[in-house]
N, C-alpha and C positions, 0 to 999 in steps of 0.2 A: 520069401527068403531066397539069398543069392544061392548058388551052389556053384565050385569050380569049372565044374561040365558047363553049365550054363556060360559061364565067362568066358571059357574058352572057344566056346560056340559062336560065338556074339559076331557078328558080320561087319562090315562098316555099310551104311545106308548113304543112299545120297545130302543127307543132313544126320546133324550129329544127334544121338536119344539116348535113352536114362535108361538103367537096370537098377533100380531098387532093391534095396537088403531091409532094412529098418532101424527106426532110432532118427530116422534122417541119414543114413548113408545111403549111397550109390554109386554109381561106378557109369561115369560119360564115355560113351563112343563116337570118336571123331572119325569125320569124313574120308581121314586118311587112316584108319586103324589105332590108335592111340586108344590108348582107357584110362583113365584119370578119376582116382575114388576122390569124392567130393564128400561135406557136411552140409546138411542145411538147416538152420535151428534160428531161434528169432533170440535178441538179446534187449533189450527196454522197448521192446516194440515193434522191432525193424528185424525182417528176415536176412540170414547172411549167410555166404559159405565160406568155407573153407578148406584148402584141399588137403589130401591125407596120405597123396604117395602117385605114382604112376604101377600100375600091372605090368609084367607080373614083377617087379621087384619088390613091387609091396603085394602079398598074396588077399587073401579074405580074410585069413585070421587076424594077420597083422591091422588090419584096415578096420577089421571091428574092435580090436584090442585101442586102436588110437582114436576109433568114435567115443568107445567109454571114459578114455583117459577126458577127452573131451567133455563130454557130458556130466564127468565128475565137474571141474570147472564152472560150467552154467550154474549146478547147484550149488555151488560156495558162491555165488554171482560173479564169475569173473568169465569176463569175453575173450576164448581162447582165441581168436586173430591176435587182439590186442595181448594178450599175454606169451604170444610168440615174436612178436614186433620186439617185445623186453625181454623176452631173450636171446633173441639175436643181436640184439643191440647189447645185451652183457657182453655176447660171445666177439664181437666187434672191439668194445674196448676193453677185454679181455687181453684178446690180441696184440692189438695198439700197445698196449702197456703190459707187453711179455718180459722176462727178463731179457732177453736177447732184444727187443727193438731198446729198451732206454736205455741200455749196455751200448749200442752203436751209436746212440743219439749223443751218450756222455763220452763218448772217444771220440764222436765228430767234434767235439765242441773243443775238448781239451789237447790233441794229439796233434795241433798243428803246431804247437808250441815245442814237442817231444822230438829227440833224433828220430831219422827214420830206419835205425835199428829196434831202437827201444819202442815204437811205434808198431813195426813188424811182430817184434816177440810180445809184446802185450794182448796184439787182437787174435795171434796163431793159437794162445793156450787159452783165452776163451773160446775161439774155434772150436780147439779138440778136447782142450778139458772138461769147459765149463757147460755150452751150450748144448751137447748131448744132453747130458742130464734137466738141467734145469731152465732150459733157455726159452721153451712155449709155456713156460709157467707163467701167471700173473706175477709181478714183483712182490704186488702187495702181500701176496701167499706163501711165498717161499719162506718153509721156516728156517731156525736155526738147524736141527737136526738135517733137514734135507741137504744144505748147504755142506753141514760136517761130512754128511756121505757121500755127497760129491769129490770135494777135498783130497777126502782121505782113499780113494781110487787115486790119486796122485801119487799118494804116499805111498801105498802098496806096490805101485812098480819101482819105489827105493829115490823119489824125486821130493824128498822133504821138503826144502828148501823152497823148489816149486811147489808144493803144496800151502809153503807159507805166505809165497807171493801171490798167487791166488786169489787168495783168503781175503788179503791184502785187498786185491785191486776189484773184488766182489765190495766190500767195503767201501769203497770208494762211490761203485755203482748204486747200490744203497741209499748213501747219503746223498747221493744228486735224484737220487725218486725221492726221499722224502723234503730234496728241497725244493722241488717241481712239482710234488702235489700229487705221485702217483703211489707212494708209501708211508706207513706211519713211521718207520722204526727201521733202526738196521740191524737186523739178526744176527752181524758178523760179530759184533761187540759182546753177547752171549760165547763167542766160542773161543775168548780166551785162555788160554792154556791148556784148549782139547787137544792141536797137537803137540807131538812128544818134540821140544826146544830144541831149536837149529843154530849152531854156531859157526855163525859166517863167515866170510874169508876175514881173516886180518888185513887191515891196510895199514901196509907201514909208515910210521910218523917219528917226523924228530921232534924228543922233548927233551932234550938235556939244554937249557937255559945257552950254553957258551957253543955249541953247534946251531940252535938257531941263529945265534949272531953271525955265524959263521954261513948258516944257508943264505938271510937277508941279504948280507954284501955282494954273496954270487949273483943272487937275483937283481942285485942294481946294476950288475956290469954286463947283464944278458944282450948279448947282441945280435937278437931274432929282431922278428918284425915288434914295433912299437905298438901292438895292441895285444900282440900274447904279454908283451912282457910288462904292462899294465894290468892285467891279467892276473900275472905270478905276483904282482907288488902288492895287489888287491888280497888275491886269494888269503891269505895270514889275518890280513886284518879284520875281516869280516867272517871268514869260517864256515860260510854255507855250503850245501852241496856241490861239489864238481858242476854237477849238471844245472843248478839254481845259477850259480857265478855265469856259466860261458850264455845260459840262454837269458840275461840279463837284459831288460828294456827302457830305454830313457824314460819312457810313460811313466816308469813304477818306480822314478829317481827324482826325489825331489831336494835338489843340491841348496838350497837356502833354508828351508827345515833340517836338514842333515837327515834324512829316512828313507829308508828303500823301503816296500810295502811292495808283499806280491802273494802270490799263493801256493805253496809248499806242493808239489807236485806230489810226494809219498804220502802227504796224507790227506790232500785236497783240504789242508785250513792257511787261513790267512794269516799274516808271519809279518813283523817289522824288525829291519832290520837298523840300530842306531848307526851313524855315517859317524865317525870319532871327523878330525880336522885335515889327518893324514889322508884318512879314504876320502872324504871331499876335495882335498886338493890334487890326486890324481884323478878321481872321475873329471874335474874341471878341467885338465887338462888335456886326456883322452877325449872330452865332447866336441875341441874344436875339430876331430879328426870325425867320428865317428857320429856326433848330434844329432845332423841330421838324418838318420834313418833309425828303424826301429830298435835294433839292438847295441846293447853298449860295445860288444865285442862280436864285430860281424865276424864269417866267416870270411877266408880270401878271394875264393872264388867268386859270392855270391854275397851283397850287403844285403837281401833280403834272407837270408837264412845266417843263424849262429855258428859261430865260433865251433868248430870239430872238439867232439869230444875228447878227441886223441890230445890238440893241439898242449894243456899245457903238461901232460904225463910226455910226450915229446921234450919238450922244452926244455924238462929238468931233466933228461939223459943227457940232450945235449951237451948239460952245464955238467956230466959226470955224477949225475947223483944217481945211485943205482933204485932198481925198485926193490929192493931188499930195505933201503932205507928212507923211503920217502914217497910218498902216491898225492893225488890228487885228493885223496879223503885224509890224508895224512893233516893238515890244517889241521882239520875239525879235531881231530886226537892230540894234536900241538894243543891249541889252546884250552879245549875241556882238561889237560893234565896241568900245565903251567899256572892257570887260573888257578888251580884249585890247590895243588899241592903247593906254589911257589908264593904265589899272592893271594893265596885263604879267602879267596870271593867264594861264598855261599854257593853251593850245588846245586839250588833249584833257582840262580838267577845264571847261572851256565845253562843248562838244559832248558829253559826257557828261550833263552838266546840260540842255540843247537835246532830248536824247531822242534825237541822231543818231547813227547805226551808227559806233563806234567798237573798234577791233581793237588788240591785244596783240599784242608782236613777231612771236608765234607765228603771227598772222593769225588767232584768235579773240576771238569778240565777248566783252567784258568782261559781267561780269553786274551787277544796278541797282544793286548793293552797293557797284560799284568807285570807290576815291577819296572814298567818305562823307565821312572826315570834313575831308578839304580841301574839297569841295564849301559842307560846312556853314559853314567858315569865307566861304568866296566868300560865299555867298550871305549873310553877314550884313555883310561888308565890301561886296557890292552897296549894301545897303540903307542902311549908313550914310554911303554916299557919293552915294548918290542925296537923303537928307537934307540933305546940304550942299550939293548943288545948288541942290535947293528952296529955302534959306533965302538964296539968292544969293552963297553965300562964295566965291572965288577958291582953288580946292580944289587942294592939292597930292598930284598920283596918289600911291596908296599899292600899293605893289609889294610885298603879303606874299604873293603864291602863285604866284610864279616857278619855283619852287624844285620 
């Protein structure tokens, strides 16, 4: 049996030799002073080693505590080489599929699309938010509760709202591991209504029926550049996000189907938008400007990058509309109020159209297909009642999608 004195005695010889303990432990002395505890045990047959540490960082004790752990192994028959090869290789794609690497992977993938504000502030508050806490985690692992703990460290320094965006954009991350095959589930959907409801900024809209007529006309006589102001004529009739509108791409515009198809950025699902006759005849005519490159509304600087976020909340200062009464999200509040309180179109064929999470008796989300082709009617009786706005007629609501 080894003893410390003994090991520390041990000289280096002109070739390397063995100091035996038992069990099959010992401890190799190289030619240059190195000591490396070794196993040596036979497993179907065949003698092997294994080694168990270098001296002194691994002492005697430890060295015989890791022979036994070992030796336990043999007698369940399993070949501790081989049952360390699998766990490093857990600990390998463990790693690989941390939540912080698919969290980079899923904003490499999606963030080229993103301004590069929104892009900045997205990857900073998993920075400093999220990946402290949970980011060497396996994705697959991370529960609901660990998540809410995280979070709600946001909320406690009085940043709700960031805590709800968060939540959000962990969600997001989620559902791209389990569409990749590195999670089952996404734990975010468990934590709804854990935190305490944030009530967002308002964005001001005009809905008084005889002022949109009044804002349209402003917006035909705009005389900016001919792609914002394509833009502003579009914005009303279609109602999507500020940021869906300007980062628009001819790819996901198919003008002889009449359908925009693209993928909702806030909640990463796939979204159709119906094209009424009005929004086809201006996209047809912004394409001979614009067709050929990627975006329907480049930027001015730069046709490989989108239309500035700023550009059409600019546009409508210029024309004197104040932001007390009218914003870029203002559309979407125009048409979910007119629809519904003016022309009695059904609530869940609005919010469907909006892109907002809408659920079937059963409590499942409908998928982008559902209600097409009443949607398509809405959206082209939007448009022609937004016409009659514009030309200032005394418009009698039309109640066809009640029903």
């Amino acid at each position: 049996m080894l003893t410390n004195t003994a090991i520390q005695k041990a000289k280096p010889r002109a070739k390397a030799f063995k100091l035996f303990d038992g069990g099959g432990l010992y401890l190799e002395v190289s030619p240059t002073g190195g000591k490396w505890w070794r196993l040596k045990y036979r497993f179907d047959g065949k003698e092997k080693r294994l080694s168990l540490g270098v001296y002194p960082d691994v002492g005697l004790k430890d060295a015989r505590e890791r022979r036994d752990e070992a030796r336990k192994l043999l007698a369940d028959g399993i070949d501790p080489s081989e049952n360390r090869k699998a766990a490093k290789s857990v600990r390998a794609d463990r790693a690989a599929n941390s939540f912080e690497v698919v969290t980079r992977e899923w904003f490499a993938k999606y963030s080229t699309n993103w301004a590069e504000i929104h892009s900045d502030r997205i990857i900073r508050r998993f920075e400093r938010d999220i990946f402290p806490w949970i980011g060497g985690r396996p994705i697959a692992e991370v529960t609901a509760p660990e998540l809410l703990a995280t979070v709600r460290k946001i909320e406690a320094r009085g940043a709700l709202e960031t805590a709800h965006r968060a939540l959000g954009a962990c969600g997001q991350v989620f559902r791209y591991a389990v569409a990749t095959g590195r999670a089952q589930r996404d734990p975010s959907g468990d934590l709804r209504g854990a935190l305490p409801p944030f009530k967002g900024e308002h964005f001001a809209a005009i809905t008084d029926p005889k002022r949109v007529g009044q804002l349209l006309r402003e917006i035909d006589g705009y005389q900016g550049t001919f792609t914002v102001k394509c833009a502003l004529r579009l914005a009303p009739l279609v109602f999507v996000r500020p940021g869906e509108l300007r980062r628009a791409q001819w790819g996901d515009i198919d003008l002889d189907a009449a359908e925009w198809r693209y993928t909702v950025t806030k909640t990463d699902t796939p979204h159709i938008v119906p094209l009424s006759t009005q929004a086809v005849a201006i996209l047809r005519e912004l394409h001979g400007l614009t067709g050929g490159g990627q975006y329907v509304f480049p930027g001015g600087r730069s046709p490989k990058r989108p239309m500035s976020d700023n550009a059409i909340l600019a546009a409508l200062r210029r024309m004197g509309i104040g932001k007390d009464e009218m914003s870029g999200h203002g559309f979407r509040a125009m048409a979910r109020t007119i629809l519904a309180e003016v022309l009695g179109v059904r609530p869940d064929l609005i919010e469907h159209q909006l892109a907002h999470a809408v659920r079937d008796p059963n409590g499942r989300a409908y998928n982008r297909t559902a209600h097409l082709p009443e949607r398509r009617k809405m959206m082209q009786q939007w448009a022609d009642y937004l016409d009659n706005l514009k030309g200032g007629a005394e418009v009698i609501p039309l109640r066809g999608n009640t029903a």
